[in-house]
PLY file of the C-alpha trace (Angstrom):
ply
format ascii 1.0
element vertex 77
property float x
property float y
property float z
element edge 76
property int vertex1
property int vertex2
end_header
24.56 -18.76 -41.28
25.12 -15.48 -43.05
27.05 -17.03 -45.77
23.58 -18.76 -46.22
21.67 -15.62 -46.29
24.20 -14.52 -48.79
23.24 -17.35 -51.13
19.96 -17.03 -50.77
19.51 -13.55 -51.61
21.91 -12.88 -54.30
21.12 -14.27 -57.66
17.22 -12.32 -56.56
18.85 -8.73 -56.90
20.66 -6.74 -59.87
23.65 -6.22 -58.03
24.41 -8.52 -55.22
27.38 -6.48 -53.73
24.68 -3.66 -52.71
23.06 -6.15 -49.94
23.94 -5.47 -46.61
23.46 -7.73 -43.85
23.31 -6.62 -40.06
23.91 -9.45 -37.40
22.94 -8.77 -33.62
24.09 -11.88 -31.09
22.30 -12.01 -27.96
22.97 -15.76 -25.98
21.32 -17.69 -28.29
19.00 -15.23 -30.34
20.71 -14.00 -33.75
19.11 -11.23 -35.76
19.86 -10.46 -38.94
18.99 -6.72 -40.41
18.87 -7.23 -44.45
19.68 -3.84 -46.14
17.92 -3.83 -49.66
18.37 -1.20 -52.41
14.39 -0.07 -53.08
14.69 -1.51 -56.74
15.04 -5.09 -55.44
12.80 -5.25 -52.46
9.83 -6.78 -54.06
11.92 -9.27 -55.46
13.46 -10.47 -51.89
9.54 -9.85 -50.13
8.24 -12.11 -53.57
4.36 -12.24 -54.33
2.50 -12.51 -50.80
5.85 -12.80 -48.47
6.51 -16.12 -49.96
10.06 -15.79 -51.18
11.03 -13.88 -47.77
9.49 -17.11 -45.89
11.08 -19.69 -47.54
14.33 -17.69 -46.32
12.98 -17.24 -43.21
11.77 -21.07 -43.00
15.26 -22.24 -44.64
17.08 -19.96 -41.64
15.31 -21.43 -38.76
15.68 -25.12 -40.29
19.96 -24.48 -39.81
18.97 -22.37 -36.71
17.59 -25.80 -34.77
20.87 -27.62 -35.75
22.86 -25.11 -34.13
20.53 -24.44 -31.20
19.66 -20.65 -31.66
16.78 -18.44 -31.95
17.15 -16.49 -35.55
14.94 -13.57 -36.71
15.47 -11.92 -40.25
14.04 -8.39 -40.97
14.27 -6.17 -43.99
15.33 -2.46 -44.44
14.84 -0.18 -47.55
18.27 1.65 -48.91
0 1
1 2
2 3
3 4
4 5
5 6
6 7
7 8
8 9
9 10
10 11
11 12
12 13
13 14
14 15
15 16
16 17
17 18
18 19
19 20
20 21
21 22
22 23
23 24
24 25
25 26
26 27
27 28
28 29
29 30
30 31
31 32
32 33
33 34
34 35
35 36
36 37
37 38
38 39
39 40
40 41
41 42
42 43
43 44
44 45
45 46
46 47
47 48
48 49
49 50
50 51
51 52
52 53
53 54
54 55
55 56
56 57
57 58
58 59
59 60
60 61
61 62
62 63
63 64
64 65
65 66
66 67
67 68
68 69
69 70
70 71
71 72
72 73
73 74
74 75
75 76
């Protein structure tokens, strides 16, 4: 699932290799800490939060085929 995160957020920054993703496993609740450089931010939130919820939406849809709870939030670099 993080190699899908991966996919889905690099060709949105300048420099993919600067994301850095944070995964916490609790029984069957994942959550996944996105590390953003402050140039590229807006461009992973998109207008109005909709790019970040089609990742979000995308997420949970491979989430329910593998029976777990996933939550995504973003950090500032």
């Amino acid at each position: 699932m993080e190699e899908l995160l991966k996919t889905l957020l690099a060709p949105l920054v300048k420099k993919p290799k600067s994301i850095r993703i944070d995964r916490e496993e609790d029984q069957n609740n994942i959550k996944f800490t996105i590390s953003v450089p402050r140039d590229d931010i807006a461009k992973v939130i998109g207008r109005e939060g909709k790019m970040i919820k089609a990742i979000k939406n995308l997420l949970k849809i491979r989430a329910i085929k593998e029976n777990v709870f996933v939550s995504v939030e973003i950090k500032e670099i």
